[in-house]
DSSP file (Angstrom, degrees, kcal/mol; ACC not computed):
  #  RESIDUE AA STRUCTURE BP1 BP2  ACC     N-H-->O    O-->H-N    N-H-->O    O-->H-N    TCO  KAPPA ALPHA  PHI   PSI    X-CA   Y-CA   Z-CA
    1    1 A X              0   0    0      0, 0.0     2,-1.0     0, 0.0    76,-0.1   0.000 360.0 360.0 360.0 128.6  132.7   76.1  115.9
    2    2 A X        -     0   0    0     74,-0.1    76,-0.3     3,-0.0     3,-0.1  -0.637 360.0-142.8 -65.5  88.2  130.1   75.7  113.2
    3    3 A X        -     0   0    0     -2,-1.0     2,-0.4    74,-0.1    75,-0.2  -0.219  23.0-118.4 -56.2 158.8  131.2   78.6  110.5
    4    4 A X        -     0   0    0     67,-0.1     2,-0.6    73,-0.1    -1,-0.0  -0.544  33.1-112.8 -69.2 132.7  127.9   80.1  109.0
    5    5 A X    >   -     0   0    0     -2,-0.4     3,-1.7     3,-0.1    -3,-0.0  -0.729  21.9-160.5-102.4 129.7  127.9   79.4  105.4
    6    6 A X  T 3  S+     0   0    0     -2,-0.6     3,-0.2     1,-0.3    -1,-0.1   0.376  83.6  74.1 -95.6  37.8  128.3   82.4  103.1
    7    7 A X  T 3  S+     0   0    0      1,-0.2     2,-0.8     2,-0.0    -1,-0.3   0.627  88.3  74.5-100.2 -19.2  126.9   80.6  100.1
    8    8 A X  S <  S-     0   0    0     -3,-1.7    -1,-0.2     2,-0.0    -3,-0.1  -0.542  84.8-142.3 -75.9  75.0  123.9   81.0  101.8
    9    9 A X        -     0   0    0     -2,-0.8     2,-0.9    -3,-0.2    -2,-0.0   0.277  25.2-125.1 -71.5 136.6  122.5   84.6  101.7
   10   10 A X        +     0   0    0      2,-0.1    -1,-0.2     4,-0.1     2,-0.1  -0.800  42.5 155.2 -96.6 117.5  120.9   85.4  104.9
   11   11 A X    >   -     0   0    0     -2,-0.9     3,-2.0    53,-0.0    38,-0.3  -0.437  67.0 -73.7-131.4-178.3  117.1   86.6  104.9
   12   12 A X  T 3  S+     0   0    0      1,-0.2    38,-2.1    -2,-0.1    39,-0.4   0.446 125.1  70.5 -69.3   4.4  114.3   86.5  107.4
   13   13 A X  T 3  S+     0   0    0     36,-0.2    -1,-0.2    35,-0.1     2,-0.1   0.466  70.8 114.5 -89.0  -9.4  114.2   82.6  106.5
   14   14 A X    <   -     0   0    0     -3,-2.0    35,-2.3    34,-0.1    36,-0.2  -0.321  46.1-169.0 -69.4 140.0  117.3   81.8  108.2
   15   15 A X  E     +A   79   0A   0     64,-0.6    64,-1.8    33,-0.2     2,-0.3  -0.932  16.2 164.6-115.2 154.0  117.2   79.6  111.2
   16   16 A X  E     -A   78   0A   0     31,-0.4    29,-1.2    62,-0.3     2,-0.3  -0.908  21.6-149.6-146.0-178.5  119.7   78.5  113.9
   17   17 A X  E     -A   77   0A   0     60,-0.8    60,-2.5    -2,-0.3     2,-0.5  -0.579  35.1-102.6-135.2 170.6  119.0   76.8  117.3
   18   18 A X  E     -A   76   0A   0     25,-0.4    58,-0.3    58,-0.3     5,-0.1  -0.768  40.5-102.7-114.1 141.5  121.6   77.7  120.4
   19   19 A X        -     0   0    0     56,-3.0    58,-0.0    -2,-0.5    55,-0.0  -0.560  19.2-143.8 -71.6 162.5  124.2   75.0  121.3
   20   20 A X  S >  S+     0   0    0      2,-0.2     3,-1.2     1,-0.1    -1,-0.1   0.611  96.9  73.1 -96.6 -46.3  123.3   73.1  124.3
   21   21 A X  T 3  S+     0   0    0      1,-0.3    -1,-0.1    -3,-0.1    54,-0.1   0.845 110.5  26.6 -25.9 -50.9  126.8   73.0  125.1
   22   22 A X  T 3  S+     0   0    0     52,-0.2     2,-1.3    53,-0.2    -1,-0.3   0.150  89.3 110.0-119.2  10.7  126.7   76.6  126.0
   23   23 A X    <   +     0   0    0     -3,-1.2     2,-0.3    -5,-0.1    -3,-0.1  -0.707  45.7 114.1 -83.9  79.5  122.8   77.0  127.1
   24   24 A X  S >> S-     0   0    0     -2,-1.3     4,-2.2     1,-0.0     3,-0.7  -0.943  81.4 -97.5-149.2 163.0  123.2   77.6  131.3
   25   25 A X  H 3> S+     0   0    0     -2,-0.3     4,-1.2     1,-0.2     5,-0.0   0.716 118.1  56.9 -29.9 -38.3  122.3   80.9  133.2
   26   26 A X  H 3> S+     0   0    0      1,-0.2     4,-2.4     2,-0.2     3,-0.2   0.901 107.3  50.7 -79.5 -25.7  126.0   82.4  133.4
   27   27 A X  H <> S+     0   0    0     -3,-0.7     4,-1.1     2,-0.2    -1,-0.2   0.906 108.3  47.1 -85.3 -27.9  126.2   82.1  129.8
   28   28 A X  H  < S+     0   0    0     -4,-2.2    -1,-0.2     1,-0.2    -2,-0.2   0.795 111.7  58.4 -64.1 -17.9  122.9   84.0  129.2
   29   29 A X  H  < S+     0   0    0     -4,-1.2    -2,-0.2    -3,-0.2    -1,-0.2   0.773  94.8  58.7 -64.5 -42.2  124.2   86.4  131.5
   30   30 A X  H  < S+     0   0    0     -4,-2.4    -1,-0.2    -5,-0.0    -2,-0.2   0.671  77.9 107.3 -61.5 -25.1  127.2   87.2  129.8
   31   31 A X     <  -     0   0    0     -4,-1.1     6,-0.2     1,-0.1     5,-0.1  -0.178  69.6-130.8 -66.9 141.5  125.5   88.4  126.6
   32   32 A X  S    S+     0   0    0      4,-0.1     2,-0.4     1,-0.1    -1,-0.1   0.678  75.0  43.2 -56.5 -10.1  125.7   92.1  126.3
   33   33 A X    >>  -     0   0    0      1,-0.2     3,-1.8     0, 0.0     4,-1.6  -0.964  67.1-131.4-130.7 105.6  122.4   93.3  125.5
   34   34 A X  H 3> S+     0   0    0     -2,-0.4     4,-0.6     1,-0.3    -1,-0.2   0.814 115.7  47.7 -45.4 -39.2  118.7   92.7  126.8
   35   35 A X  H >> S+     0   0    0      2,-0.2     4,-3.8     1,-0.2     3,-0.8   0.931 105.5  56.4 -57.2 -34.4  117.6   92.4  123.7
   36   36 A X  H <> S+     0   0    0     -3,-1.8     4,-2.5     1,-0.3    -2,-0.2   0.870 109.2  49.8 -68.1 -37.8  120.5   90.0  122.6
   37   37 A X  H 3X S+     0   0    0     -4,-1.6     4,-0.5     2,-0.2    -1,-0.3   0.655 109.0  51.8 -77.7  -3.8  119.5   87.7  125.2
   38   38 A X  H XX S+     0   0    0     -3,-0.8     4,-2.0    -4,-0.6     3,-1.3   0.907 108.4  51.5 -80.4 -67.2  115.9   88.0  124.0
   39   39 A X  H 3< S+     0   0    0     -4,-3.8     3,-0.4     1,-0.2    -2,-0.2   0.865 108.8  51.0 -20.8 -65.1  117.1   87.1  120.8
   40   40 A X  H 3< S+     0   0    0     -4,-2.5    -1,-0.2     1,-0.2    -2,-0.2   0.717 104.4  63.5 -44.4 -31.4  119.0   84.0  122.3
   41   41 A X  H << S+     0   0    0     -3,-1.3    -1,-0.2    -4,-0.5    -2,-0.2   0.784 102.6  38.8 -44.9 -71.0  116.0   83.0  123.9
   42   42 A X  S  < S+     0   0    0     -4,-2.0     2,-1.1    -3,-0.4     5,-0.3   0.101  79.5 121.2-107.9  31.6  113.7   82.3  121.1
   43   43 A X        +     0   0    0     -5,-0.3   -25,-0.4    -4,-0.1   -26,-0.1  -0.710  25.1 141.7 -80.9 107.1  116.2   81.0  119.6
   44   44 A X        -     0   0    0     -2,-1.1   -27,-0.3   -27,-0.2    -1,-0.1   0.132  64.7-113.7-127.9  10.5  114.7   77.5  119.1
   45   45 A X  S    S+     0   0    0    -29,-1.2   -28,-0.2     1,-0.1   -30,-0.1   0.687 110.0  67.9  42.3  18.2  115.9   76.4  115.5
   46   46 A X  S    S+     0   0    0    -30,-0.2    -1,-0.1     2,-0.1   -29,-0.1   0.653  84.1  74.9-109.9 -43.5  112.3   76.4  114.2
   47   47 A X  S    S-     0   0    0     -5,-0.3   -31,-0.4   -31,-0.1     2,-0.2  -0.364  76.5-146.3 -84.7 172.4  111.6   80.4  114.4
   48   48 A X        -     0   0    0    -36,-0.2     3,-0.3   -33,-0.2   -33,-0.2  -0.639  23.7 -90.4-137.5 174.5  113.2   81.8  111.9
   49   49 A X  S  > S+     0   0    0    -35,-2.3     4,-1.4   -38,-0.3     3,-0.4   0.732 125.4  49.9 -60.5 -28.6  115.0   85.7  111.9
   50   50 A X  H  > S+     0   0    0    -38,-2.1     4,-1.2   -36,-0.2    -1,-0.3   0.884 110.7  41.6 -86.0 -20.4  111.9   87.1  110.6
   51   51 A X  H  > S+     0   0    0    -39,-0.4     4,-0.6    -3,-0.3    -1,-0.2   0.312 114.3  58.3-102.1  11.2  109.2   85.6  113.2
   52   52 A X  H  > S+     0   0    0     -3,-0.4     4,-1.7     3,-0.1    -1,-0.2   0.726 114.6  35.3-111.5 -17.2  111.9   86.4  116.0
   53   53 A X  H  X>S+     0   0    0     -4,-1.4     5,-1.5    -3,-0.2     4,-0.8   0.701 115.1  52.0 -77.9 -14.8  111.9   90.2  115.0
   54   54 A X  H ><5S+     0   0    0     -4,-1.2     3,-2.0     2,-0.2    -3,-0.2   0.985 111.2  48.0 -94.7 -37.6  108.5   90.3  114.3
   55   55 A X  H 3<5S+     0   0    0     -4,-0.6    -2,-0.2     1,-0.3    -3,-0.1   0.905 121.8  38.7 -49.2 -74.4  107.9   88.6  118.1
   56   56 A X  H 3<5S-     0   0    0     -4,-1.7    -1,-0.3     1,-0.1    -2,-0.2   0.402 112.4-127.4 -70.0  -5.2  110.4   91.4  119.7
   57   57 A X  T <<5 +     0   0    0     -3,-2.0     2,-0.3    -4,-0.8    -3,-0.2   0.940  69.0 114.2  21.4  72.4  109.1   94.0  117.3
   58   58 A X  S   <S-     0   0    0     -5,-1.5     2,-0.3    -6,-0.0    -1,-0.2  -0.803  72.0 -73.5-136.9 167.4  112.5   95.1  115.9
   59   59 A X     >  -     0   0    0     -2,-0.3     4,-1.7     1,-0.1     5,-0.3  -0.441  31.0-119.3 -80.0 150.1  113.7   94.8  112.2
   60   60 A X  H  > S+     0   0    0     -2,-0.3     4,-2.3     1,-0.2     5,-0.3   0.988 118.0  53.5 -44.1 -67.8  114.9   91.6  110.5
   61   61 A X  H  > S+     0   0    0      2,-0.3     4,-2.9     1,-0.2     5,-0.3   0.865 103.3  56.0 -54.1 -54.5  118.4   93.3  110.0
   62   62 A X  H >> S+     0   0    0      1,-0.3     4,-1.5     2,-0.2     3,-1.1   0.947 112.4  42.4 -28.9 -92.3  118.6   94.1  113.9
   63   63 A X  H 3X S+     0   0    0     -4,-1.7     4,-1.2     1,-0.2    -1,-0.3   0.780 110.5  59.2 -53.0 -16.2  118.2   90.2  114.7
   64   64 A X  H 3X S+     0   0    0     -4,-2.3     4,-2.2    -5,-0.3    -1,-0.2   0.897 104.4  44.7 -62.6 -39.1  120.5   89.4  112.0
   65   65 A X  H <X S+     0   0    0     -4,-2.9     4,-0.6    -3,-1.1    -2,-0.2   0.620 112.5  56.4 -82.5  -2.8  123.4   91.3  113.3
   66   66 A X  H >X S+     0   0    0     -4,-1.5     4,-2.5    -5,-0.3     3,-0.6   0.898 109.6  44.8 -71.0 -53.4  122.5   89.7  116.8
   67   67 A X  H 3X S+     0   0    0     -4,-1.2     4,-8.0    -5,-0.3     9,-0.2   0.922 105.7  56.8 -30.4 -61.0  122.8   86.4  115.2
   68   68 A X  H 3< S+     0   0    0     -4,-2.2    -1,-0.2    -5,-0.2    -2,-0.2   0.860 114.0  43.0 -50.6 -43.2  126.0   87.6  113.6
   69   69 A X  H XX S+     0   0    0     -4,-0.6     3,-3.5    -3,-0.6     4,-1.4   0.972 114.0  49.0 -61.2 -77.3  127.2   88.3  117.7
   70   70 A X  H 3X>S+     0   0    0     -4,-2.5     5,-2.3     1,-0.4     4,-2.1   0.897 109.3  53.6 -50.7 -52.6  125.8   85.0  119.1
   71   71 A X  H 3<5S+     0   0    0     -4,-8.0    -1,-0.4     1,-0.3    -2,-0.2   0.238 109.9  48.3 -70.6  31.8  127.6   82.8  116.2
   72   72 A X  H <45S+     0   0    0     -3,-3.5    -1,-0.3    -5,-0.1    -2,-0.2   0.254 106.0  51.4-104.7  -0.7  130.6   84.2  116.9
   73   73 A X  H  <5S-     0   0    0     -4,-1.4    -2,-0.2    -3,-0.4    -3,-0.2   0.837 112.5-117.9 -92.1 -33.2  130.5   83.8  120.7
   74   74 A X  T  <5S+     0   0    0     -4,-2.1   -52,-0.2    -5,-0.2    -3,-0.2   0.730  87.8 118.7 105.2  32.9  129.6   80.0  119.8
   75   75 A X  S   <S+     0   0    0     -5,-2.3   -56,-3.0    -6,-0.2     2,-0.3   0.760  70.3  34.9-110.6 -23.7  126.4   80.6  121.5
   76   76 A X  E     -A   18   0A   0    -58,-0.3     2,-0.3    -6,-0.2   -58,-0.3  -0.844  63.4-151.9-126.7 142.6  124.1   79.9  118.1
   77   77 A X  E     -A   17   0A   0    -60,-2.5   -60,-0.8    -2,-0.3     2,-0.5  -0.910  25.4-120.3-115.4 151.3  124.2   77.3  114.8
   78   78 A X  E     -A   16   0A   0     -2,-0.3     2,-0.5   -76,-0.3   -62,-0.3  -0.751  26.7-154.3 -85.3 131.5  122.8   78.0  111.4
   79   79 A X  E     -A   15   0A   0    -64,-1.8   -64,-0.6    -2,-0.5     2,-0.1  -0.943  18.8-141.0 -91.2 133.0  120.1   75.1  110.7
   80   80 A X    >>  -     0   0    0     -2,-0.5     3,-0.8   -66,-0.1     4,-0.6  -0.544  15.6-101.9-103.9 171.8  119.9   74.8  107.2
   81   81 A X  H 3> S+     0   0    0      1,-0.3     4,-1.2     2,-0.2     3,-0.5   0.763 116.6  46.8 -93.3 -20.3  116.8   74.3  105.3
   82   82 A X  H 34 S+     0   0    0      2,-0.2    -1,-0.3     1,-0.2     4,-0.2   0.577 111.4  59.2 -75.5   2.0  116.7   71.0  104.4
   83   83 A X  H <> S+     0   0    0     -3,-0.8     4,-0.9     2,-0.2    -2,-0.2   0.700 104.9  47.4 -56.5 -54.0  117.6   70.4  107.9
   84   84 A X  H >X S+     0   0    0     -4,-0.6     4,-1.2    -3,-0.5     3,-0.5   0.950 107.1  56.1 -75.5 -84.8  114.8   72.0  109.1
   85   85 A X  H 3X S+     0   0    0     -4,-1.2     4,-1.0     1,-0.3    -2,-0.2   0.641 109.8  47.2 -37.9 -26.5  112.3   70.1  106.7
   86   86 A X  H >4 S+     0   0    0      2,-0.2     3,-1.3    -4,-0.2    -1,-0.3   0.944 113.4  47.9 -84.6 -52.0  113.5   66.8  107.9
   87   87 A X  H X< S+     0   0    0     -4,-0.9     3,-0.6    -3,-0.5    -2,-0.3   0.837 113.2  51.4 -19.0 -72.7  113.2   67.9  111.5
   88   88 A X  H 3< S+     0   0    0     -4,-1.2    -1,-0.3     1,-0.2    -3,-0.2   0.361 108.5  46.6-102.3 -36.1  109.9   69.2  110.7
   89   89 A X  T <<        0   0    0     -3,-1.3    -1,-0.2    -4,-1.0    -2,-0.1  -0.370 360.0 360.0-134.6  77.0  108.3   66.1  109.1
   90   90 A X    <         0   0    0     -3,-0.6    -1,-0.2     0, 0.0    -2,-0.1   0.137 360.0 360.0-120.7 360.0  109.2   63.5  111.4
């Protein structure tokens, strides 16, 4: 499991993308919450915590503590930002 890293403070800029490992129907099923599987959803490792609340219309802090759920289920990874930026201009 990819720990989260807490030297990084987590804002509406954080990204993570959903392991592939664990990306099939039963497992979307399993999550507790219709929102939490909405959350999982667009989780794409581009959008970022604020553009996935602002899409669900909910608060930042709401999809952060979803986040908070998903990594610990092994269902989500943090992308970090230079991570992203290479991704991003390829």
């Amino acid at each position: 499991m990819q720990e989260y890293p807490s030297a990084v403070p987590l804002s509406e800029q954080t990204r993570f993308r959903r392991v592939l490992a664990r990306v099939n129907p039963a497992s979307i099923e399993q999550l507790d919450y219709r929102r939490e599987r909405q959350v999982y959803l667009l989780t794409n490792g581009t959008r970022t915590i604020g553009q996935i609340a602002g899409l669900l219309g909910i608060a930042p802090v709401e999809v952060a503590r979803m986040m908070k759920r998903l990594i610990e289920q092994e269902y989500v990874e943090f992308v970090s930002f230079d991570e992203f930026e290479v991704r991003r201009t390829r």
